[in-house]
Residue frames relative to the residue before (quaternion, step in Angstrom):
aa qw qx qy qz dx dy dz
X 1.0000 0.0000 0.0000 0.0000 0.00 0.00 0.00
X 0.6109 -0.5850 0.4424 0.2980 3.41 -1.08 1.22
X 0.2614 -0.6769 0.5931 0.3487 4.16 -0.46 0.30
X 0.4279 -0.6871 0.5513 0.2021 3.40 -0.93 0.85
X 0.5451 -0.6842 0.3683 0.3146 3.66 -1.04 1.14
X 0.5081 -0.7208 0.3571 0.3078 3.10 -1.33 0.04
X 0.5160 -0.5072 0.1893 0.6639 3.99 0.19 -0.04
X 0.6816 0.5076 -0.4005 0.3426 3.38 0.73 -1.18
X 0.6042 0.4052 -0.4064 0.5527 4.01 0.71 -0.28
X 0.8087 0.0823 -0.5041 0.2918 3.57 0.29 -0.03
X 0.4455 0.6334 -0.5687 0.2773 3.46 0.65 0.53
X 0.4340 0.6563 -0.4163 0.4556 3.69 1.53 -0.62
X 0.4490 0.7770 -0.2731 0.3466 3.39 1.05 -1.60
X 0.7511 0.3673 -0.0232 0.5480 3.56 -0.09 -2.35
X 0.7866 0.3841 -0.3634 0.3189 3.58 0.37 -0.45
X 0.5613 0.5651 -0.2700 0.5410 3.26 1.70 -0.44
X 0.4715 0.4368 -0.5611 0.5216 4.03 1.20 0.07
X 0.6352 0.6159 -0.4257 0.1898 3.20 0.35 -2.11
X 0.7288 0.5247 -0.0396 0.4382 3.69 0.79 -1.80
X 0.6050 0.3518 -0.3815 0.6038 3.63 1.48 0.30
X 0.6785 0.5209 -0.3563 0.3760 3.35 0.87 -0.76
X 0.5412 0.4687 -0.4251 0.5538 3.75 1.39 -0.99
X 0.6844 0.4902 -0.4185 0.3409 3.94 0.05 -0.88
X 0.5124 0.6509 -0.2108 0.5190 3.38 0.94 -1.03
X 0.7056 0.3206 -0.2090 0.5963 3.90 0.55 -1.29
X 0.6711 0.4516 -0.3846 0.4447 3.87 0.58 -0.80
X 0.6294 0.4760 -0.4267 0.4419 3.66 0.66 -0.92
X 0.7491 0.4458 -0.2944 0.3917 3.82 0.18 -1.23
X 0.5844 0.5783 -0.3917 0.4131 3.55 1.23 -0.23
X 0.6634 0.4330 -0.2739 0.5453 3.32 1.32 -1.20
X 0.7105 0.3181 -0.4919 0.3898 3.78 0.05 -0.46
X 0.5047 0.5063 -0.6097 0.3425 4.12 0.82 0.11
X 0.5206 0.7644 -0.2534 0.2835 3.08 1.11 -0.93
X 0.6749 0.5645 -0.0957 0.4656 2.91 1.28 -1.27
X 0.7105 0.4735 -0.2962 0.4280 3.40 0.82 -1.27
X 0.5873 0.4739 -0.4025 0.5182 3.44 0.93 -1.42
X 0.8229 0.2097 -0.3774 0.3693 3.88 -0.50 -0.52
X 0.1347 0.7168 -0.4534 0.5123 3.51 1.41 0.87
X 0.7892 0.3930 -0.0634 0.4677 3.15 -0.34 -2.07
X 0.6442 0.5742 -0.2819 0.4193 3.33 0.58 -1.37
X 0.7761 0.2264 -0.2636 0.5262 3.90 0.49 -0.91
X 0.4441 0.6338 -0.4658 0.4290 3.61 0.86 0.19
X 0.6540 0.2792 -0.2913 0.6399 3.76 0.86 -0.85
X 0.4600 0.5997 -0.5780 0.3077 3.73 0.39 -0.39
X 0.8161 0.4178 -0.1794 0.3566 3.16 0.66 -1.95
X 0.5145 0.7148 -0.3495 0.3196 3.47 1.26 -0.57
X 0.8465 0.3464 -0.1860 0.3590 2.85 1.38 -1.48
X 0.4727 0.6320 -0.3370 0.5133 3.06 2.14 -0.01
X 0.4235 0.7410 -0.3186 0.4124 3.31 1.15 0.27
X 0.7397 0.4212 -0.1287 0.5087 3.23 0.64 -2.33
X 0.6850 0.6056 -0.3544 0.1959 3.54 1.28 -0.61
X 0.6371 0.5848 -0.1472 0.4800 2.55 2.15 -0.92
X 0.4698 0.6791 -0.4524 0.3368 3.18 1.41 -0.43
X 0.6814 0.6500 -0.1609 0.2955 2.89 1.13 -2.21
X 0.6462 0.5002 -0.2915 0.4972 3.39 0.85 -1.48
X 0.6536 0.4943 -0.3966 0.4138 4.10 0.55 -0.59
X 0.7322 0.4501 -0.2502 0.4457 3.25 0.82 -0.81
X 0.6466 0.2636 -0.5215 0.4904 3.38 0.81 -0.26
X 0.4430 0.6993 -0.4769 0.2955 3.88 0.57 -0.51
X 0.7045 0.3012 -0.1812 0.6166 3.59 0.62 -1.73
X 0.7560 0.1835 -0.5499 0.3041 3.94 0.20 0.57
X 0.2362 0.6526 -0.5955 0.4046 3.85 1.55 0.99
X 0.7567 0.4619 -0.1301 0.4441 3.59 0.59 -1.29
X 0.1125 -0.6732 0.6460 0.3420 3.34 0.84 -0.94
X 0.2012 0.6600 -0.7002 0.1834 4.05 -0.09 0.59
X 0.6596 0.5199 -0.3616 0.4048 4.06 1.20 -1.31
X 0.5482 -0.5137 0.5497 0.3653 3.38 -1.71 0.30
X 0.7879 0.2969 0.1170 0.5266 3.08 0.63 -1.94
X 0.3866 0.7601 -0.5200 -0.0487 3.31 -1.53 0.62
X 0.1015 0.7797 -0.6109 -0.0926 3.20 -1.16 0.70
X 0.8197 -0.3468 0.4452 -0.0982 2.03 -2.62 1.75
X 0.1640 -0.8324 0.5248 0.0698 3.59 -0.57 0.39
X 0.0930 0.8701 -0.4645 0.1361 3.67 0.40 0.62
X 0.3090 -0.7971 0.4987 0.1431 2.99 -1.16 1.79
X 0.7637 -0.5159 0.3465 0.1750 2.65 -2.22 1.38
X 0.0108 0.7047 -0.7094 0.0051 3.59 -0.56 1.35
X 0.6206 -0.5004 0.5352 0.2793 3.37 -1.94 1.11
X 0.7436 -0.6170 0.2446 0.0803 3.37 -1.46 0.71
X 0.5849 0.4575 -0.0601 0.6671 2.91 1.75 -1.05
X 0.8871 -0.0258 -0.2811 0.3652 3.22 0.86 0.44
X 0.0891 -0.7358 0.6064 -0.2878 2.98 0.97 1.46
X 0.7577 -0.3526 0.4246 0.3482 3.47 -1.52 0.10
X 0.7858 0.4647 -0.0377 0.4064 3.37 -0.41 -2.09
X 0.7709 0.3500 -0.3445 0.4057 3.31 0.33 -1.23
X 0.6243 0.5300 -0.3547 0.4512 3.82 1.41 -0.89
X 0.4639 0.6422 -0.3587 0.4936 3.51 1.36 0.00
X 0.8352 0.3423 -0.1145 0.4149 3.08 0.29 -1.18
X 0.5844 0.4435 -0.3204 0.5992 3.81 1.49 -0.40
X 0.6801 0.5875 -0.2974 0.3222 3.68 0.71 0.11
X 0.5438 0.4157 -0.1859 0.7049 3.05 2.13 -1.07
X 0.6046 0.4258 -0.5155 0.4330 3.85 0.32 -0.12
X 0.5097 0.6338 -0.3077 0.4938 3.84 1.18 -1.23
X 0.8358 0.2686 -0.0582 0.4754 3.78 0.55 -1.00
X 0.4763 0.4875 -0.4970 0.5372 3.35 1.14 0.64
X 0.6186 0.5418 -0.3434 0.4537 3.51 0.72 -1.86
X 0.8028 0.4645 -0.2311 0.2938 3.69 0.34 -0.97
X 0.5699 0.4723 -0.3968 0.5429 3.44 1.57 -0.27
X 0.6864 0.3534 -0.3646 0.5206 3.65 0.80 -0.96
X 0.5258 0.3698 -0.5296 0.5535 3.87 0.02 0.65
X 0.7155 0.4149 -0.3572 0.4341 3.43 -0.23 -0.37
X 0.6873 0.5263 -0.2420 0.4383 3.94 0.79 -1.72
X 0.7593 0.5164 -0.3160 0.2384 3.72 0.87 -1.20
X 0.5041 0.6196 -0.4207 0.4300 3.57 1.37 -0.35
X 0.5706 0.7297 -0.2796 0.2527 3.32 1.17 -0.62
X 0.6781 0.3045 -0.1488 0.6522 2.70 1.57 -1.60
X 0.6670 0.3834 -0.5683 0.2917 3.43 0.11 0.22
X 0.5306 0.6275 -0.4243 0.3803 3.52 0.84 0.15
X 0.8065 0.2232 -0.1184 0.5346 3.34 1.04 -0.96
X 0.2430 -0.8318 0.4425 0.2307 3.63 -0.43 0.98
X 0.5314 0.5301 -0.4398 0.4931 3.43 0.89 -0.56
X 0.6327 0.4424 -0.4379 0.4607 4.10 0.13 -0.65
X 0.5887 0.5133 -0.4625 0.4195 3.56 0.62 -1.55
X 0.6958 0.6077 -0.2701 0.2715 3.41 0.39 -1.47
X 0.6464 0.3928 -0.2348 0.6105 3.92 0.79 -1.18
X 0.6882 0.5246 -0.2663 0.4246 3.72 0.64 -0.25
X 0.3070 -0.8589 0.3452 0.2210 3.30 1.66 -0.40
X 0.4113 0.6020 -0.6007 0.3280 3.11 1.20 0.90
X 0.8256 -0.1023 -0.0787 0.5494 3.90 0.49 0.27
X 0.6221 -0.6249 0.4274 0.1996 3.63 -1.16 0.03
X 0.2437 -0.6061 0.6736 0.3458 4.20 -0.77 0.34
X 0.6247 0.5016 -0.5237 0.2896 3.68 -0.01 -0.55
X 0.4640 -0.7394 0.4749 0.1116 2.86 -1.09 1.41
X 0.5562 0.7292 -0.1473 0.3705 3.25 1.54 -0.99
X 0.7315 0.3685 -0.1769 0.5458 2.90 1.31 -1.73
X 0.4879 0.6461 -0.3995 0.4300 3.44 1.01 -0.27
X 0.7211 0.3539 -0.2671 0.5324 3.90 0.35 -1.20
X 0.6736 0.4988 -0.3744 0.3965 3.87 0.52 -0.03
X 0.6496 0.4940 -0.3740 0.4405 3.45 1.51 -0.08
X 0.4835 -0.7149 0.4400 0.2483 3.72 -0.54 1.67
X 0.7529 0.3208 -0.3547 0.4521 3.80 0.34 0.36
X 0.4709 0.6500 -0.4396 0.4031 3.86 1.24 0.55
X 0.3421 -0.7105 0.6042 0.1146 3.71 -0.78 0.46
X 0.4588 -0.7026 0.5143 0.1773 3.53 -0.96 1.23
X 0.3478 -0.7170 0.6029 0.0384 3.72 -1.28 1.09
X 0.3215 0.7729 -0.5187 -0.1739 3.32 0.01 0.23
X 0.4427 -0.7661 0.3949 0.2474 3.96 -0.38 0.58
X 0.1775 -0.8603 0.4371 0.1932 3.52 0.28 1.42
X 0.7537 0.2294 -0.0740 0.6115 3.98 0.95 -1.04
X 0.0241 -0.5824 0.7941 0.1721 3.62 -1.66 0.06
X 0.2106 0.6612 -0.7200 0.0084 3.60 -1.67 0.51
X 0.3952 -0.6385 0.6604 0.0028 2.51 -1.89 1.52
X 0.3564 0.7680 -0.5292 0.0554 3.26 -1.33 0.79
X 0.5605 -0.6837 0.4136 0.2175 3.26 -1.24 2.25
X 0.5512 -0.5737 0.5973 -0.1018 2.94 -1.52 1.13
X 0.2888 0.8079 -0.5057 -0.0906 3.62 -0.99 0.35
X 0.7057 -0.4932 0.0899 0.5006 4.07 -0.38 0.54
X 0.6217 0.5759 -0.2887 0.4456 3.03 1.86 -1.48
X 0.5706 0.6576 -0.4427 0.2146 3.92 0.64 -0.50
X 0.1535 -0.7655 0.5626 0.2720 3.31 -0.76 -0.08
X 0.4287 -0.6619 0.6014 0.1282 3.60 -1.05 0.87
X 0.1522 0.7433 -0.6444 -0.0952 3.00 -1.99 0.36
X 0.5960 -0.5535 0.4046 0.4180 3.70 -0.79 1.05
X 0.0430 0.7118 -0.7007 0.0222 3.90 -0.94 1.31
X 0.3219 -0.6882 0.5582 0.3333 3.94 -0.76 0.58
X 0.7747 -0.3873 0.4424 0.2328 3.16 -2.15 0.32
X 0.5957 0.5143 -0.3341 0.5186 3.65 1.00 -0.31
X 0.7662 0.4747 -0.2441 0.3579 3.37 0.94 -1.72
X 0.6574 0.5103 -0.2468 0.4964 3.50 1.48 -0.89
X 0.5076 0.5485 -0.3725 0.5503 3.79 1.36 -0.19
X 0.7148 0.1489 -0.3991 0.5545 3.81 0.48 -0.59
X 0.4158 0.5999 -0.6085 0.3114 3.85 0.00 0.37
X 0.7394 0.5357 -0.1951 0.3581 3.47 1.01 -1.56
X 0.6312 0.5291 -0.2429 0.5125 3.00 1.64 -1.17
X 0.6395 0.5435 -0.2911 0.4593 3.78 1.00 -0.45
X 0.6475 0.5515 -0.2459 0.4649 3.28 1.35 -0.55
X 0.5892 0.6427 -0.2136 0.4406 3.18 1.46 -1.11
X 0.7955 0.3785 -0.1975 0.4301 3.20 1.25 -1.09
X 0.4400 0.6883 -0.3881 0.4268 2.96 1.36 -0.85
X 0.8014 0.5340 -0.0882 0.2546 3.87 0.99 -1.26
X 0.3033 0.8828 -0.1171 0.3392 2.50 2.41 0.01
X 0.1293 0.8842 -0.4440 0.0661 3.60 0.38 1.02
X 0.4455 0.7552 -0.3865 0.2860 3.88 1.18 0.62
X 0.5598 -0.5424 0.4104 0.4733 3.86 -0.41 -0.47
X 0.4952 -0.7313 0.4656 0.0566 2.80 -1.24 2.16
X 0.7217 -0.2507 0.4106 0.4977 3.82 -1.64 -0.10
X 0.7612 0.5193 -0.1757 0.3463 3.34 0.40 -1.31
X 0.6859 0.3478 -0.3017 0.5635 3.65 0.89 -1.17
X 0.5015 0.5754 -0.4739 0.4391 3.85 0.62 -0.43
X 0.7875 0.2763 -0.2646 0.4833 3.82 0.02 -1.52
X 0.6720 0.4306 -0.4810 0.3627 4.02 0.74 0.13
X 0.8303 0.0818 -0.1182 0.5385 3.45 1.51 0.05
X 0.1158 -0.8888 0.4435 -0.0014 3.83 0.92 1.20
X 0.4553 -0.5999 0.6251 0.2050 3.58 -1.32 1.12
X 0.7737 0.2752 -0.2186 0.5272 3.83 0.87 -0.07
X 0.1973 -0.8324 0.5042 0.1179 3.35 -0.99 0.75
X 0.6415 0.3087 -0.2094 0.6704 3.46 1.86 -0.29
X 0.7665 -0.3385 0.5037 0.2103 2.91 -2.28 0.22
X 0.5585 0.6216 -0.5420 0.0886 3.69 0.20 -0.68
X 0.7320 -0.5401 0.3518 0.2206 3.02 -1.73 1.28
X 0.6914 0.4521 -0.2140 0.5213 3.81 1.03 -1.73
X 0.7823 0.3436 -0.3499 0.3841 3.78 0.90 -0.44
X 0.3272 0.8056 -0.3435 0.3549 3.27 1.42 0.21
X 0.7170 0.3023 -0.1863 0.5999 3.06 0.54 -2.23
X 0.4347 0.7604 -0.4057 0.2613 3.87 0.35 -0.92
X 0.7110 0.4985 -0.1641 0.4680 3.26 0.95 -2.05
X 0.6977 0.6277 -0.0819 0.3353 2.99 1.30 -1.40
X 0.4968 0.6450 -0.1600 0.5582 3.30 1.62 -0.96
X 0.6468 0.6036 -0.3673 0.2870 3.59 1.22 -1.51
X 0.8312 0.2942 -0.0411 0.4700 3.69 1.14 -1.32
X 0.2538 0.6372 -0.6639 0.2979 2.75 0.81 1.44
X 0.8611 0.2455 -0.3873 0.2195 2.96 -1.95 1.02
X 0.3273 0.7381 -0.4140 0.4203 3.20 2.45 0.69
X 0.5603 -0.7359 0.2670 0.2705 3.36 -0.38 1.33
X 0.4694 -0.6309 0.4586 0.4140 4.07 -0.92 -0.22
X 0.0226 -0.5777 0.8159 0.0061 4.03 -0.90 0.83
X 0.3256 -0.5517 0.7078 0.2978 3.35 -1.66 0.43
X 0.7128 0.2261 -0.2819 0.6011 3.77 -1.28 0.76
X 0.6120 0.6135 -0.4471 0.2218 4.07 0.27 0.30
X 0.0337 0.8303 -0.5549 -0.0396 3.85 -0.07 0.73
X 0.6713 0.3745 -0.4423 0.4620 4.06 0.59 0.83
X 0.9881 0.0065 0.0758 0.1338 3.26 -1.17 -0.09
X 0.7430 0.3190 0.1685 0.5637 2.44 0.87 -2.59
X 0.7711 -0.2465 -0.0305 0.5862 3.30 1.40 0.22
X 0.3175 -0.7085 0.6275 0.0593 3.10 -1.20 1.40
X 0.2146 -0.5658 0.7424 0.2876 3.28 -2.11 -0.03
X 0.6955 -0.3827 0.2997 0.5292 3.28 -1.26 -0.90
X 0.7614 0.4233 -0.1290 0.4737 3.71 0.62 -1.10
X 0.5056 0.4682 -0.3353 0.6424 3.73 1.57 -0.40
X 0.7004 0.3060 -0.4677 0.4439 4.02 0.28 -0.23
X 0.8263 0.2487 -0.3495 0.3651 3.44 0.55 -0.50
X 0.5009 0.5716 -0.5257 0.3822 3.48 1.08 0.65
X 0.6159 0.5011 -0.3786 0.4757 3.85 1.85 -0.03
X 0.9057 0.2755 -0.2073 0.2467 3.00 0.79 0.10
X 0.3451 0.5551 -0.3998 0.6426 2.51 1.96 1.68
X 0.5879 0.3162 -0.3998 0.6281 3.58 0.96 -0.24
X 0.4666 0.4667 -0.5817 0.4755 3.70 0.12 1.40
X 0.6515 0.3827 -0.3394 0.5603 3.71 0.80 -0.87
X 0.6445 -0.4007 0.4852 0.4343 4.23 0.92 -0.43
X 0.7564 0.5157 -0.2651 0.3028 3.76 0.71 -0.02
X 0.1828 -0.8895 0.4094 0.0879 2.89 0.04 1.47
X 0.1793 -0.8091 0.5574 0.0502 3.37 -0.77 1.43
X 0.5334 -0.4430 0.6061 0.3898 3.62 -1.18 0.66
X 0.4335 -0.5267 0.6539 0.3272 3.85 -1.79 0.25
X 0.5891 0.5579 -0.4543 0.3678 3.97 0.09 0.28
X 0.6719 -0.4104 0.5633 0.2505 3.17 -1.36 0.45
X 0.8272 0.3622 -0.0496 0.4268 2.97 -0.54 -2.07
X 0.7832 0.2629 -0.3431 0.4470 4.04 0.67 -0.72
X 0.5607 0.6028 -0.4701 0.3184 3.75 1.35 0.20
X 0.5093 0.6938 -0.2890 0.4192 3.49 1.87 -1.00
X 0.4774 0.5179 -0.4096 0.5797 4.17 1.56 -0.65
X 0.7659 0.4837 -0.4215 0.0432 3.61 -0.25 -1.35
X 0.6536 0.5045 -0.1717 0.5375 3.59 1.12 -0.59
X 0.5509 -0.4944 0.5404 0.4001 3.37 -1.44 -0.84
X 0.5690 -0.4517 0.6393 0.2520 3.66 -1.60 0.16
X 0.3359 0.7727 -0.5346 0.0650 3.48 -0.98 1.03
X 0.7552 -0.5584 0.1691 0.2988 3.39 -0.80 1.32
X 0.5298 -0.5843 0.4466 0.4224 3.65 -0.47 0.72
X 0.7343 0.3448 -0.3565 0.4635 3.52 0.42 -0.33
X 0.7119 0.4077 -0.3553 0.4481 3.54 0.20 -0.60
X 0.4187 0.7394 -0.4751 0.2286 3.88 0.51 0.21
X 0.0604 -0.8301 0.5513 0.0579 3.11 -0.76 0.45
X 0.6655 -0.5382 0.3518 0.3790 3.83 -1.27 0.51
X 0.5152 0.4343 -0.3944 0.6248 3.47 -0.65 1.13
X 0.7281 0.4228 -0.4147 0.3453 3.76 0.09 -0.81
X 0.5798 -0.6849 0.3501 0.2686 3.34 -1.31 0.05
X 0.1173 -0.6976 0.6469 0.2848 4.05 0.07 0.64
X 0.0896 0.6344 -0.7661 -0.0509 3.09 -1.99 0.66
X 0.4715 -0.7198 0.4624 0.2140 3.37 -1.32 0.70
X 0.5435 -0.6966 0.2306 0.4076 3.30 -0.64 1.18
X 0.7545 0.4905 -0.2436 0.3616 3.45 0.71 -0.53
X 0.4343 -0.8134 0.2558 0.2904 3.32 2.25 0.78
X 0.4172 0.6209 -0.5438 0.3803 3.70 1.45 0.77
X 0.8759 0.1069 -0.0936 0.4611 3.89 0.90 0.12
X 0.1322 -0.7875 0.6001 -0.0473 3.66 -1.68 0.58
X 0.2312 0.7563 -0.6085 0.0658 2.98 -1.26 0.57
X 0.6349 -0.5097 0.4521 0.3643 3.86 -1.30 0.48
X 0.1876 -0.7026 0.6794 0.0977 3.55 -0.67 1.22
X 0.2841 -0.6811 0.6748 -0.0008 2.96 -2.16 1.69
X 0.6611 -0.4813 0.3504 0.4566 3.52 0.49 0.42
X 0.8489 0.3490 -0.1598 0.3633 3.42 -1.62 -0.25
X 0.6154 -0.5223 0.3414 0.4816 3.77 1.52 0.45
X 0.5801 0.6684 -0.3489 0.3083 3.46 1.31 0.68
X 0.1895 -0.8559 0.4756 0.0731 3.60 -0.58 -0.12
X 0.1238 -0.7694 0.6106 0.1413 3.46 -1.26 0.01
X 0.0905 0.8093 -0.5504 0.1842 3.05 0.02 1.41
X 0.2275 -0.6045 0.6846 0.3378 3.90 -1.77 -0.03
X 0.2722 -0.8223 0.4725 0.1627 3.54 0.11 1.65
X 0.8147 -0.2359 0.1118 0.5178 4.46 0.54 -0.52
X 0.7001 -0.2643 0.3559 0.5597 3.85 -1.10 -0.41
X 0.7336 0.4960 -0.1439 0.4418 2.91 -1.33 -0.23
X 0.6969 0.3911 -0.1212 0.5888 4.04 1.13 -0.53
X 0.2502 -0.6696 0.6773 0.1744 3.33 -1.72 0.01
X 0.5267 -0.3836 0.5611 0.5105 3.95 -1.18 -0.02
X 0.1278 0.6071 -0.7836 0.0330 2.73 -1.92 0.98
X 0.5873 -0.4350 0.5495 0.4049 2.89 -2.06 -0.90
X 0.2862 0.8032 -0.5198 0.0523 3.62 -0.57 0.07
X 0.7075 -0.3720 0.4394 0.4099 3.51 -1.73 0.31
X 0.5055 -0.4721 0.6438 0.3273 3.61 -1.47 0.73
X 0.2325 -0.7086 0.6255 0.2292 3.61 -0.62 1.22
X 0.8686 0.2717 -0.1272 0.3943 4.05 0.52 -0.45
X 0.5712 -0.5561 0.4836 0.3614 3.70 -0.98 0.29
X 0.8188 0.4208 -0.1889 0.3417 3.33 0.43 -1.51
X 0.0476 0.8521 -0.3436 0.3920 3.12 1.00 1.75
X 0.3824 0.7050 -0.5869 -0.1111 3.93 -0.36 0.45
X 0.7074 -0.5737 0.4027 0.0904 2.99 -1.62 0.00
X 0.1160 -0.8586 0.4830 -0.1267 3.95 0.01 1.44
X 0.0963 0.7173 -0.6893 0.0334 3.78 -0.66 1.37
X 0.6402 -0.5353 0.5430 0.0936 2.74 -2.09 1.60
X 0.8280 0.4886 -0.1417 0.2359 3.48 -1.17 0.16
X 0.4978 0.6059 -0.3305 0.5253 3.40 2.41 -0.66
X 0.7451 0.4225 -0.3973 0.3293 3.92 0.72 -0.15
């Protein structure tokens, strides 16, 4: 039989694991140790590498010994790169000369003209299919002297001067001499519009009943005091003189007035009219512009 130990051998025993197991734990500590500063000079050398790479490469492009090279170059923002601030400056300084250059030529036609922004030829001008005809109705001249004094009048205000003058200059047969001695003695419908037809394109004056300028109720009070009928100048007292008649049953010759008695004119059939429609206008023919429209005939009193 085997002699059984004694405590003191097997404590020896337990102390002799204890003391493999701490070695054991010390050894595995040191070889982690190891790897990590392993790893550690591995990237060292990597990066002692890229330095060296770098330094050769700019070296062989000191020498020019390299075939190839590229340069690293830091990232600048777009807008202000070089070129593009180049190129947003000359657009800046173009835009600004041609603002500045174009008043020029519109001031001066003959430059505008050698420059080819448009043309004096009148000729070539009326042959282009999107131009609008001019026709010049008055010229007036008037001398100047240092002592005068001046003031800024618009293009409207000096247009109804001309037109006031025009009429003012008027020397034919009025409303009045017509209805004391008429070129017509009847109603008839075809000489009506006829008469009526005569003054188209006689200009608008407000307050005008001859020729040289018409309103609404002054043209058609001239050209009824031809048949002998003497209208009032008014809308509103010309709309009494006759009878009311049905939108259908009208007939050419009768009188359109607007319901709200701000206008008139001499109805041609087919939804037409003769009318002096505002400033700025002339008598024409044209479309009833409105529904609310009735309908007045001369001659039932």
């Amino acid at each position: 039989m085997a002699q059984q130990g004694t405590g003191r051998h097997r404590a020896s025993v337990e102390v002799n694991v204890l003391e493999t197991m701490e070695l054991r734990s010390r050894r595995s500590i040191r070889e982690a140790e190891k790897r990590r500063n392993s790893r550690e000079a591995k990237r060292e050398a990597k990066r002692e590498a890229k330095v060296q790479q770098v330094l050769e490469l700019e070296a062989q492009e000191i020498t020019g010994t390299s075939k190839y090279v590229v340069v690293a170059k830091p990232h600048v923002k777009f807008t202000k790169r070089k070129d593009v601030r180049n190129v947003i400056s000359m657009a800046f300084a173009a835009g600004l000369f041609t603002t500045v250059a174009l008043p020029a030529y519109a001031f001066s036609p003959e430059v505008a003209a050698m420059a080819r922004f448009t043309t004096t030829n009148a000729a070539a001008l009326s042959a282009l299919g999107n131009t609008q005809g001019l026709t010049v109705a008055a010229v007036t001249a008037q001398d100047f002297n240092r002592t005068d004094s001046y003031a800024t009048v618009s293009a409207r205000a000096i247009q109804r001067q001309l037109l006031a003058n025009h009429y003012f200059n008027y020397t034919g047969p009025s409303a009045a001499d017509y209805v004391s001695n008429p070129p017509y003695t009847s109603l008839d419908e075809a000489q009506i519009l006829k008469v009526s037809a005569k003054y188209v394109g006689s200009p608008y004056v407000f307050g005008g009943e001859n020729p040289a300028g018409f309103d609404c109720s002054g043209y058609v009070r001239f050209v009824f005091a031809q048949f002998g009928i003497d209208l009032p100048h008014s809308v509103i007292a010309q709309s009494h003189m006759g009878i009311i008649v049905k939108a259908q049953d009208a007939r050419p010759g009768d009188i359109v007035v607007l319901n709200n008695l701000s206008h008139d004119g001499i109805y041609a059939g087919n939804g037409y009219f003769y009318h002096a429609p505002r400033p700025g206008d002339s008598v024409k023919l044209a479309p009833i512009f409105t529904p609310d429209v009735f309908f007045v005939r001369l001659g039932t009193r």
